[in-house]
SEMARPA-363211 format. One record per residue (C-alpha): residue in one letter; y, x, z. Coordinates in nm, 2 decimals. Example, Ala and Ser with C-alpha at 12.3 -4.5 7.8 and 13.67 -1.06 7.14 Angstrom:
// SEMARPA-363211
+------+--------+--------+--------+
: rest :     py :     px :     pz :
+------+--------+--------+--------+
:    A :  -0.45 :   1.23 :   0.78 :
:    S :  -0.11 :   1.37 :   0.71 :
+------+--------+--------+--------+
END
This chain:
// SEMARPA-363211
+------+--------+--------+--------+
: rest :     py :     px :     pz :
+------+--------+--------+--------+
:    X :  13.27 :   6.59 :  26.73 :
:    X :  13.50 :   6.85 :  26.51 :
:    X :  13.64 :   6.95 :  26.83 :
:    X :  13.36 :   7.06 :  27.03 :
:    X :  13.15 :   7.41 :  26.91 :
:    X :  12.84 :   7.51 :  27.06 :
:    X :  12.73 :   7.85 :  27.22 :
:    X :  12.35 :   7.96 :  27.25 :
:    X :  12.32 :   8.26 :  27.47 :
:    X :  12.00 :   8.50 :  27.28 :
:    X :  12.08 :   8.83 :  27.37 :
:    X :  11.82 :   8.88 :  27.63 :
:    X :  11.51 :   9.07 :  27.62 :
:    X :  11.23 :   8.90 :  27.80 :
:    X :  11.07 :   9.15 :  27.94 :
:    X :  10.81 :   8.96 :  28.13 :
:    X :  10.71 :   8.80 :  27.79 :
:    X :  10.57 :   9.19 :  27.71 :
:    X :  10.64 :   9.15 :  27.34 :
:    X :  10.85 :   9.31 :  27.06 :
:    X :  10.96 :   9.01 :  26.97 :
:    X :  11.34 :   8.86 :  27.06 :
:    X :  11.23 :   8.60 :  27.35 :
:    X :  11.44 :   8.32 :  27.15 :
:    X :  11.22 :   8.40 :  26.79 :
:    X :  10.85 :   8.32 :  26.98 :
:    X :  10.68 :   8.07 :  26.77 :
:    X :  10.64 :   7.70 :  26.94 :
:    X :  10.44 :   7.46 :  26.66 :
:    X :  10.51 :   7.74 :  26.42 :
:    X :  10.88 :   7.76 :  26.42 :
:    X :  11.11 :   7.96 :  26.70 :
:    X :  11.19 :   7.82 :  26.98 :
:    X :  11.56 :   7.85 :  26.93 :
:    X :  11.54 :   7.63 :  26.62 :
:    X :  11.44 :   7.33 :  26.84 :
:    X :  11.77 :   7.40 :  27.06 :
:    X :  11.97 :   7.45 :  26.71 :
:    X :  11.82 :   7.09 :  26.58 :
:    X :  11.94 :   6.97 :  26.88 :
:    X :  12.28 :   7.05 :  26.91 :
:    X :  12.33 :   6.92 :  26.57 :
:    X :  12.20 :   6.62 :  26.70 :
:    X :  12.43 :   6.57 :  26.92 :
:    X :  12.71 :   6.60 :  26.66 :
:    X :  12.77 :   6.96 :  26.66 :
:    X :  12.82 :   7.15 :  26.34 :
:    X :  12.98 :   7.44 :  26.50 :
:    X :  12.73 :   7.69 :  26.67 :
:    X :  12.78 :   8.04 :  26.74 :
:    X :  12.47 :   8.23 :  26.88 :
:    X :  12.55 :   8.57 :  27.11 :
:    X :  12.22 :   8.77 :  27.00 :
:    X :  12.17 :   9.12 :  27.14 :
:    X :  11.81 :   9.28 :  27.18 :
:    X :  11.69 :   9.34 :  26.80 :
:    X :  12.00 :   9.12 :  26.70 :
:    X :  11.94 :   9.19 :  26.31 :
:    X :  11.61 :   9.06 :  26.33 :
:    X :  11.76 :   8.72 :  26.54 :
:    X :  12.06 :   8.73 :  26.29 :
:    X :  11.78 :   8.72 :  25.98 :
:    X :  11.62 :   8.41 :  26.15 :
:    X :  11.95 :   8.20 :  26.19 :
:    X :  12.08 :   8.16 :  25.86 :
:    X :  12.41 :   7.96 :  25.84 :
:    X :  12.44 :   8.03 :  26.21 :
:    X :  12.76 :   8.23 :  26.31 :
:    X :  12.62 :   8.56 :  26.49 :
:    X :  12.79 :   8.80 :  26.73 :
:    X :  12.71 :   9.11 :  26.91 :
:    X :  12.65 :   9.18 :  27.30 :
:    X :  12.58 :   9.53 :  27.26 :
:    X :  12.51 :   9.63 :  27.62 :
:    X :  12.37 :   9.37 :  27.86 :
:    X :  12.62 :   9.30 :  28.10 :
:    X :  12.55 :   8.97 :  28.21 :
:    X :  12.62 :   8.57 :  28.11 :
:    X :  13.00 :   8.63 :  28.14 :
:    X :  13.00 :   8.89 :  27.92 :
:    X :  12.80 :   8.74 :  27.66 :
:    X :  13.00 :   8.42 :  27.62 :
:    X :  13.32 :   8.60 :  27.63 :
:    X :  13.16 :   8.83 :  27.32 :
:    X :  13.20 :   8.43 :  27.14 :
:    X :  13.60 :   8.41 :  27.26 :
:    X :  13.72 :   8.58 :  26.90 :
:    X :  13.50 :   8.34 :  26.67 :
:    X :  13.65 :   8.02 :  26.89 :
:    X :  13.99 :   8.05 :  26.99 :
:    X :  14.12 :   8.13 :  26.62 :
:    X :  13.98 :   7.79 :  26.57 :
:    X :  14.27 :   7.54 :  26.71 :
:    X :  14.06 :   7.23 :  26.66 :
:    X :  13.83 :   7.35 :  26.90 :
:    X :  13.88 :   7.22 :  27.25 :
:    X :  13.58 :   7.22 :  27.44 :
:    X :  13.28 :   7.44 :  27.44 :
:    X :  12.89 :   7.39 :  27.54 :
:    X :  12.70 :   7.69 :  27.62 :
:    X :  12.32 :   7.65 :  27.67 :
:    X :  12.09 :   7.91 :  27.68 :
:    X :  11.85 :   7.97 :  27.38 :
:    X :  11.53 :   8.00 :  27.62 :
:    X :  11.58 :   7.65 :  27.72 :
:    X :  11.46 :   7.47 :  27.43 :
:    X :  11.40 :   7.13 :  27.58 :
:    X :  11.73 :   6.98 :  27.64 :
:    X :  11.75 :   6.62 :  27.44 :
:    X :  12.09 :   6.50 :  27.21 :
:    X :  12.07 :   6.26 :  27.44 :
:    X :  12.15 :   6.44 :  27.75 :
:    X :  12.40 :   6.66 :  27.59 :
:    X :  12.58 :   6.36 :  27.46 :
:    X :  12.55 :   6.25 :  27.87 :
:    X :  12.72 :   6.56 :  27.95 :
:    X :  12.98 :   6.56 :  27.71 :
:    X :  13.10 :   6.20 :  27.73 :
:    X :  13.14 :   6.26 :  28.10 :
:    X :  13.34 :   6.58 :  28.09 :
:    X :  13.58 :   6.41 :  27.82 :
:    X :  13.60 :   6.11 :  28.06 :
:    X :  13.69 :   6.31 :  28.40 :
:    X :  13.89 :   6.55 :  28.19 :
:    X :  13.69 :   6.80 :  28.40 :
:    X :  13.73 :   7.18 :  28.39 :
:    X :  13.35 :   7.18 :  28.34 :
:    X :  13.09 :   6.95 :  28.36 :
:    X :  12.72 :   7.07 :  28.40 :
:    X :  12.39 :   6.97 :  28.38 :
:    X :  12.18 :   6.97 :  28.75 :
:    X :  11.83 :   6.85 :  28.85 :
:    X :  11.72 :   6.79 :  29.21 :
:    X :  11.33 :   6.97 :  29.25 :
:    X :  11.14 :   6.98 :  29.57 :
:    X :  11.01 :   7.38 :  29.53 :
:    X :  11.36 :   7.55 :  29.34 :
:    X :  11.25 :   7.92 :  29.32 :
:    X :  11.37 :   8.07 :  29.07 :
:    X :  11.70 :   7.83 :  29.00 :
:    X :  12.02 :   7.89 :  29.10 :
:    X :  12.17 :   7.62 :  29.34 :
:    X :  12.44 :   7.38 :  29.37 :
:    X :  12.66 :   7.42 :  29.62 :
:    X :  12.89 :   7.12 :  29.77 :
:    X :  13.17 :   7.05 :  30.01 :
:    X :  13.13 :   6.77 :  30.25 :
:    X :  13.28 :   6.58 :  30.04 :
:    X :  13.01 :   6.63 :  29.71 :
:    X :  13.26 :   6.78 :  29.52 :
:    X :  13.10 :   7.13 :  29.31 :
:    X :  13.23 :   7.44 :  29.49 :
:    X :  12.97 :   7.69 :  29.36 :
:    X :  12.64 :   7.79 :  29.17 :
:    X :  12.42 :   8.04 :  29.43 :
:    X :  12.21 :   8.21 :  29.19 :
:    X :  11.85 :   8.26 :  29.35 :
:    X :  11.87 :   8.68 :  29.43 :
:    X :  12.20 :   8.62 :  29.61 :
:    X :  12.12 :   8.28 :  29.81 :
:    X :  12.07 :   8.28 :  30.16 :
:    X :  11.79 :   8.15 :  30.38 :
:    X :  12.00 :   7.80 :  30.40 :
:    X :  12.11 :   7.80 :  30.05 :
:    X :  11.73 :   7.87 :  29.89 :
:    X :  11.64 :   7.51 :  30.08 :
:    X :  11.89 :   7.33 :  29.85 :
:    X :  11.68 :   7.16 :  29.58 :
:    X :  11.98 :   7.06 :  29.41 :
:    X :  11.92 :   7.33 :  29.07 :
:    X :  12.13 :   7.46 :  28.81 :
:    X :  11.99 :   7.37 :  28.47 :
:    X :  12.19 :   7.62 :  28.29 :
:    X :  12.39 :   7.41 :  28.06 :
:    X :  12.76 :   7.35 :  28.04 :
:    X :  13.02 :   7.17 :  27.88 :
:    X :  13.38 :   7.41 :  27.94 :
:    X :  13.74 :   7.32 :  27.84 :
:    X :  13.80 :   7.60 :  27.61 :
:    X :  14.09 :   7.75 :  27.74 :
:    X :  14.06 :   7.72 :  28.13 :
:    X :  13.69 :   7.90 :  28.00 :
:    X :  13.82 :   8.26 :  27.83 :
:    X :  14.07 :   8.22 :  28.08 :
:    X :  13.86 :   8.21 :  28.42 :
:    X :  13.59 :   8.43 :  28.23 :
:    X :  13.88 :   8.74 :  28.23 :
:    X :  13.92 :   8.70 :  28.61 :
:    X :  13.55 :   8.73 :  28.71 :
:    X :  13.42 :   9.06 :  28.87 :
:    X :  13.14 :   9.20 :  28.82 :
:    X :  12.82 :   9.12 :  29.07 :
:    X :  12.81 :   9.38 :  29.37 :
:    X :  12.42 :   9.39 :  29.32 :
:    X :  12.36 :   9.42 :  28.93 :
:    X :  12.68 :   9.52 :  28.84 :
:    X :  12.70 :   9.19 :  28.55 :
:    X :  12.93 :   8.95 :  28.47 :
:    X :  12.78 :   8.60 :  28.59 :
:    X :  12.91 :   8.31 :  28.42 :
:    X :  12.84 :   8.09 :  28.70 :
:    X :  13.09 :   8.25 :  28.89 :
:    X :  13.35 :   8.08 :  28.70 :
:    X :  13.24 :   7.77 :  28.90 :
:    X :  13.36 :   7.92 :  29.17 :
:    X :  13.68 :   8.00 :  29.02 :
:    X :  13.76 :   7.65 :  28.92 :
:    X :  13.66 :   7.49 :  29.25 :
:    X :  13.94 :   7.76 :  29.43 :
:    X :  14.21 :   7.66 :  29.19 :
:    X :  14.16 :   7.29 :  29.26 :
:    X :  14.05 :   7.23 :  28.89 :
:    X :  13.70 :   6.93 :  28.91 :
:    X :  13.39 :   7.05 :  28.81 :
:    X :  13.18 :   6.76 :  28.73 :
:    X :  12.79 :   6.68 :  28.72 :
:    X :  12.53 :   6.53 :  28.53 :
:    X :  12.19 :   6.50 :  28.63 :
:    X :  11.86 :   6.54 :  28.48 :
:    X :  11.55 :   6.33 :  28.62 :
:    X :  11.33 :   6.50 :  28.32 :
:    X :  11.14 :   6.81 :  28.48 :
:    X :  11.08 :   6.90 :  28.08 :
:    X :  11.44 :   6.92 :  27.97 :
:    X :  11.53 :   7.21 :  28.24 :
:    X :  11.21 :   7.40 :  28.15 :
:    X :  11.28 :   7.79 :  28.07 :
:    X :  11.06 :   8.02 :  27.88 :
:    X :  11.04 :   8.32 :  28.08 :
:    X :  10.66 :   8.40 :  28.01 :
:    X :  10.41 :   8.37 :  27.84 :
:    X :  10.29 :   8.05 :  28.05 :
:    X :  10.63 :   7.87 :  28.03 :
:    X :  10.59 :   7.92 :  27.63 :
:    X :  10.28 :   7.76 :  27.64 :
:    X :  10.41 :   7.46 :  27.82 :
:    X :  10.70 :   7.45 :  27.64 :
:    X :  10.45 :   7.42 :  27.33 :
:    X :  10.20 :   7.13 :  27.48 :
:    X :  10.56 :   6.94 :  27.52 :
:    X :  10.68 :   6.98 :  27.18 :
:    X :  10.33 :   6.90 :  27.05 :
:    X :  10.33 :   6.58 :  27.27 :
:    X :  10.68 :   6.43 :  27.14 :
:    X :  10.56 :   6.55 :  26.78 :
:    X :  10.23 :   6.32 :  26.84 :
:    X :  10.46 :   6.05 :  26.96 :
:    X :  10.68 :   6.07 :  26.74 :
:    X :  10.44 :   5.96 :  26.45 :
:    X :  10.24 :   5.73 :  26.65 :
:    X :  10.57 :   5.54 :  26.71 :
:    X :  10.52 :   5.51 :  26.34 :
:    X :  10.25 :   5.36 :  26.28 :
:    X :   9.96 :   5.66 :  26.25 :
:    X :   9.65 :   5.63 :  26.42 :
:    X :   9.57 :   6.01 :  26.59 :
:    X :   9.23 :   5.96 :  26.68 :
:    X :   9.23 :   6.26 :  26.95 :
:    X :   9.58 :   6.37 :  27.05 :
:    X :   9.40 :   6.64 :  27.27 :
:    X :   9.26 :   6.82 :  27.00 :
:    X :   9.47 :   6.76 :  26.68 :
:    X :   9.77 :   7.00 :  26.57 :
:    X :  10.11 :   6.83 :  26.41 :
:    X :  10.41 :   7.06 :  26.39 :
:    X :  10.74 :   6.91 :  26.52 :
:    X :  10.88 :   6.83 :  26.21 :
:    X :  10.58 :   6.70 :  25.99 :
:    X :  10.67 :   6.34 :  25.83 :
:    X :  10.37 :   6.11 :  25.83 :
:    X :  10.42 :   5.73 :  25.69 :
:    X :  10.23 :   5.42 :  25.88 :
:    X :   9.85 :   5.31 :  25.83 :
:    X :   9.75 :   5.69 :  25.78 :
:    X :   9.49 :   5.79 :  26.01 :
:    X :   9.45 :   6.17 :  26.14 :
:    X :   9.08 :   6.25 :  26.26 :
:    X :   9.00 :   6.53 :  26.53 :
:    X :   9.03 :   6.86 :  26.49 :
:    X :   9.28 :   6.85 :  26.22 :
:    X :   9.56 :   7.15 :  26.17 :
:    X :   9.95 :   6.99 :  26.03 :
:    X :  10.13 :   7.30 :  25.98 :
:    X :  10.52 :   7.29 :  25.93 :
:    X :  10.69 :   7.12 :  25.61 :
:    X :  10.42 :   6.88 :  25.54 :
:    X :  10.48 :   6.54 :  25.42 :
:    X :  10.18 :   6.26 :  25.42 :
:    X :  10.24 :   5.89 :  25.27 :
:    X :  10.09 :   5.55 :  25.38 :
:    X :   9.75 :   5.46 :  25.44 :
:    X :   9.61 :   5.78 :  25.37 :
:    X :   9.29 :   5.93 :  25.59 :
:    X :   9.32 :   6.31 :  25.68 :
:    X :   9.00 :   6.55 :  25.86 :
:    X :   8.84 :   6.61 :  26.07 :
:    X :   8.89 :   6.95 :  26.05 :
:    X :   9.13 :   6.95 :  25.76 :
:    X :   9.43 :   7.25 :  25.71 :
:    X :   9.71 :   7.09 :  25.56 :
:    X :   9.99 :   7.42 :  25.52 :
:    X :  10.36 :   7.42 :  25.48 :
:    X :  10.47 :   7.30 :  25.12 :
:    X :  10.22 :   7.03 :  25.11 :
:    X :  10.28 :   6.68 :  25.02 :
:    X :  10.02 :   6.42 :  24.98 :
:    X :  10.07 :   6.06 :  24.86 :
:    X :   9.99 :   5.74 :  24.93 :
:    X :   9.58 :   5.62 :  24.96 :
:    X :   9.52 :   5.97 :  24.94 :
:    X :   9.21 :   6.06 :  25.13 :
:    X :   9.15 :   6.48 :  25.25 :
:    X :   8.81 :   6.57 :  25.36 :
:    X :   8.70 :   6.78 :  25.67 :
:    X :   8.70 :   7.16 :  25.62 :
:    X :   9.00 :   7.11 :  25.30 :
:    X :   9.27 :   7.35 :  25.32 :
:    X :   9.59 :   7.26 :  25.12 :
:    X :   9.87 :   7.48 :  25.05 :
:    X :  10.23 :   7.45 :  24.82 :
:    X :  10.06 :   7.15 :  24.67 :
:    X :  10.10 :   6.78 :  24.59 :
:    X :   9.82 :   6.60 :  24.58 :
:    X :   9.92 :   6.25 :  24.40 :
:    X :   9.84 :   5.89 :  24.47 :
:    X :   9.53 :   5.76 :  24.53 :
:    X :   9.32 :   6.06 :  24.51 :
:    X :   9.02 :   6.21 :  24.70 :
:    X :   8.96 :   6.55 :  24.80 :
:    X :   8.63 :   6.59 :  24.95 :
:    X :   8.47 :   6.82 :  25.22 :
:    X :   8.48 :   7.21 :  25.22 :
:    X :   8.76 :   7.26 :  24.93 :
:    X :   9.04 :   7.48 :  24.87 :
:    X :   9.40 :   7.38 :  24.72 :
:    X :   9.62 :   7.62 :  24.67 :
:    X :   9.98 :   7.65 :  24.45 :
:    X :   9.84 :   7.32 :  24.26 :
:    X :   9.95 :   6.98 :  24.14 :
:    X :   9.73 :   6.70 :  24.12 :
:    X :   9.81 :   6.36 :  23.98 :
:    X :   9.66 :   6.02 :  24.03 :
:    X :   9.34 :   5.89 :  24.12 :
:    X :   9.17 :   6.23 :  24.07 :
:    X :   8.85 :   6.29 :  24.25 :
:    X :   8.83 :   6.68 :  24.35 :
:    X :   8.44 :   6.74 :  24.43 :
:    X :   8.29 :   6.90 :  24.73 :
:    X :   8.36 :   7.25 :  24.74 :
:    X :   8.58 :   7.31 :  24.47 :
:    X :   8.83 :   7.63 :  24.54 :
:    X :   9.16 :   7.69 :  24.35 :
:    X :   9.12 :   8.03 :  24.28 :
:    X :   9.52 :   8.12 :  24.30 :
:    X :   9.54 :   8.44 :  24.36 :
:    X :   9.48 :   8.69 :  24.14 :
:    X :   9.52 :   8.99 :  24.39 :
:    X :   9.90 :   9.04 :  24.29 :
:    X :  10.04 :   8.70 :  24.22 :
:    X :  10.02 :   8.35 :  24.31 :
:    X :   9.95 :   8.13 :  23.97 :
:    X :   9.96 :   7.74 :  23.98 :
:    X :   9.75 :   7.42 :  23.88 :
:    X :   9.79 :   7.14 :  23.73 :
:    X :   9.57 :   6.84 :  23.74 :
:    X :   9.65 :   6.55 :  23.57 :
:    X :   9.58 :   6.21 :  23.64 :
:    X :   9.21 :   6.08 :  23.65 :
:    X :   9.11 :   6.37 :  23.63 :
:    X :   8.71 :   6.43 :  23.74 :
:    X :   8.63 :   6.76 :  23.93 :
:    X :   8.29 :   6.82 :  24.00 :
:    X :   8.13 :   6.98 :  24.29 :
:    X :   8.14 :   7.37 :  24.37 :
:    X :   8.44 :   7.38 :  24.05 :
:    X :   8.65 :   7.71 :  24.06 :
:    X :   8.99 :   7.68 :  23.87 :
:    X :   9.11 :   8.04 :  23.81 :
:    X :   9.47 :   7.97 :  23.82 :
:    X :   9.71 :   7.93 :  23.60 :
:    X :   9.50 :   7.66 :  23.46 :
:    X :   9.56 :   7.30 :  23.35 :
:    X :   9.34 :   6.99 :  23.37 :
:    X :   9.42 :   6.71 :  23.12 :
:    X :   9.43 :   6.37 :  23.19 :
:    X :   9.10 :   6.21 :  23.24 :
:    X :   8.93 :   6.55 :  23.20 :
:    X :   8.55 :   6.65 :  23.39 :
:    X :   8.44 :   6.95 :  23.52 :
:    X :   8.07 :   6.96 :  23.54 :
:    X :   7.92 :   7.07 :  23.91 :
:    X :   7.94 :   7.44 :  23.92 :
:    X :   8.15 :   7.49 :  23.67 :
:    X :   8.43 :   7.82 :  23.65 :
:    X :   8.72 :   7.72 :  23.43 :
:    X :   8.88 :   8.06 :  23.35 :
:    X :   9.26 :   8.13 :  23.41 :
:    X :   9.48 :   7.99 :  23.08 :
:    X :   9.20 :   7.83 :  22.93 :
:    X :   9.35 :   7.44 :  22.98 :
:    X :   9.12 :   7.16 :  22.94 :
:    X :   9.22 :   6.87 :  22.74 :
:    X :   9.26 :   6.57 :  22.76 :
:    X :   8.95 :   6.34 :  22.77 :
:    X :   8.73 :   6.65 :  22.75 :
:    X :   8.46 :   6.73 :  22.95 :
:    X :   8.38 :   7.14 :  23.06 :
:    X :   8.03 :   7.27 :  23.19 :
:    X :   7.91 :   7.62 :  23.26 :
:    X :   8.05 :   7.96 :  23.36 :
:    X :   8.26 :   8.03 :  23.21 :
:    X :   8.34 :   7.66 :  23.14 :
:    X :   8.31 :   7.53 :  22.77 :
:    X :   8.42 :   7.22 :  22.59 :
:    X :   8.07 :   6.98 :  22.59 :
:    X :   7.99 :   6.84 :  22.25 :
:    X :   7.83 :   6.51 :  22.25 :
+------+--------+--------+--------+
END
């Protein structure tokens, strides 16, 4: 789809979120929402994305690196804000049709969008759009028809009348526009008597007057049309992503013992035959093999990867580690910055000790590798192969045990037979 670019509207505020934070940058499953829309879109095929940002727009701009960023300096509406894109587009001649979704609806699926765009390419529509029919629409703006069904206009919700706020036909808010018949209707808007903005929906309008179709595709998924405006939307929006994330793996093959009270970030990559107990935390940029066993109340943190037949305790935190084939890390232990090979046993209780109040040092624990219970490794440390720590013991930083040796005491020596 070389033809076809993307634009995310993310200039808004959120006021009724009552946050510093960008609306589009709140954290579902640890990652902004807008990077679930982003993921999307590319999805669907498109490469080509250009975000409108606005409210802190450095901070927004930071966030979407390799994402082309531009400027609505004063908040004059969803006309406005697309036409701020028109520069970064139309110098583009391969460009011939352009999406626009909003960045607060995170929930849209490639499959839809795909929907929307092989219909607008089909009709050879001026725009195509996505609508939902819902029996209590406060809050949406609605569809409005001729007697014949053909789209004449979009009656946002302030400016719709008693008969118009009955309609349960809703705008969605996303849009598929033939580029050129887009910048051009968006120059012949005017601005809203009321709120003195630029509305992008007028352009419906617009189109419907000049005798140019405006074609529909409708969503029968209450999720996809959600829109964080609160603080309660975001916390639906996160029990949704958390339920495809749970399904996702399950389709897999994984066992998730309590799906109500077990945490898997969105894009956490578990293998079959692994089985996740309750009250177990997957954080972001975690990868977990076959036929491992994880929790209850295990931490796994972003940069971990366990293997396969690995087995994590309850109450183990792991972080930036790989934990390697076959090996067991029991209750109550800490992993941090460290690298542990095959068919090690870590005891109960053992804590990387990684940081060393300015730095982050790593570990390295080679394969069979025995470490007994309550074990601190001052980091950077190194285990050899085969190696035993004896239960209590505190192996000081840069003082590596070898290979086949066992170490006892605090701090740790080398025990002669």
């Amino acid at each position: 789809m070389n033809n076809i670019a993307a634009i995310i509207l993310a200039a808004g505020e959120g006021t009724r979120m009552k946050s510093s934070l960008p609306k589009v940058l709140h954290p579902v499953c640890g990652r902004p929402m807008i990077y679930y829309l982003i993921g999307t879109i590319k999805s669907a095929g498109i490469s080509k994305i250009v975000a409108v940002v606005g409210h802190k727009a450095r901070l927004v701009k930071d966030k979407l690196g390799g994402i082309k960023c531009v400027t609505q300096p004063e908040f004059l509406g969803t006309g406005d804000a697309v036409l701020k894109a028109k520069a970064a587009l139309m110098k583009d001649k391969k460009i011939n049709t352009v999406l626009i979704l909003y960045g607060d609806v995170c929930l849209v699926t490639a499959e839809t969008l795909s929907k929307i765009i092989d219909r607008h390419m089909a009709t050879r529509a001026g725009c195509t759009l996505l609508t939902a029919n819902m029996k209590n629409p406060t809050g949406y703006g609605r569809i409005g028809r001729s007697s014949n069904k053909r789209i004449i206009k979009i009656i946002e919700e302030l400016d719709a009348s008693i008969y118009e706020k009955v309609i349960e036909e809703i705008n969605v808010g996303v849009y598929c526009f033939n580029k050129e018949i887009l910048f051009e209707s968006l120059g012949k808007i005017k601005p809203n008597e009321r709120k003195k903005e630029y509305y992008l929906t007028d352009v419906i309008e617009l189109l419907a007057k000049s005798n140019i179709p405006v074609e529909s595709v409708t969503s029968n998924d209450p999720e996809e049309f959600l829109g964080v405006n609160t603080r309660e939307d975001l916390n639906k929006v996160e029990q949704i992503v958390r339920r495809r994330a749970l399904d996702k793996i399950t389709r897999k093959g994984v066992t998730v013992v309590d799906p109500y009270n077990t945490y898997i970030s969105e894009d956490v990559i578990i293998d079959k035959d692994t089985i996740i107990y309750p009250y177990t935390f997957i954080e972001n940029d975690v990868k977990i093999g076959l036929n491992c066993s994880i929790g209850p109340f295990a931490r796994l943190r972003p940069g971990t990867l366990i293997d396969d037949d690995v087995s994590i305790g309850n109450f183990v935190e792991i972080v930036r580690s790989r934990i390697g084939r076959s090996t067991k890390v029991n209750h109550q232990c800490y992993i941090g910055d460290t690298i542990i090979g095959k068919n090690v046993n870590i005891g109960a209780g053992t804590i990387i000790a990684n940081y060393d109040g300015k730095n982050k040092h790593n570990t390295i624990i080679e394969d069979n590798a025995f470490i007994g219970t309550g074990t601190i490794l001052v980091a950077p440390v190194r285990i050899g192969k085969g190696a035993r720590t004896g239960a209590g013991s505190v192996v000081t930083k840069n003082h590596n045990v070898p290979a086949g040796k066992t170490v006892v005491g605090v701090p740790a020596r080398i025990l002669k037979k």
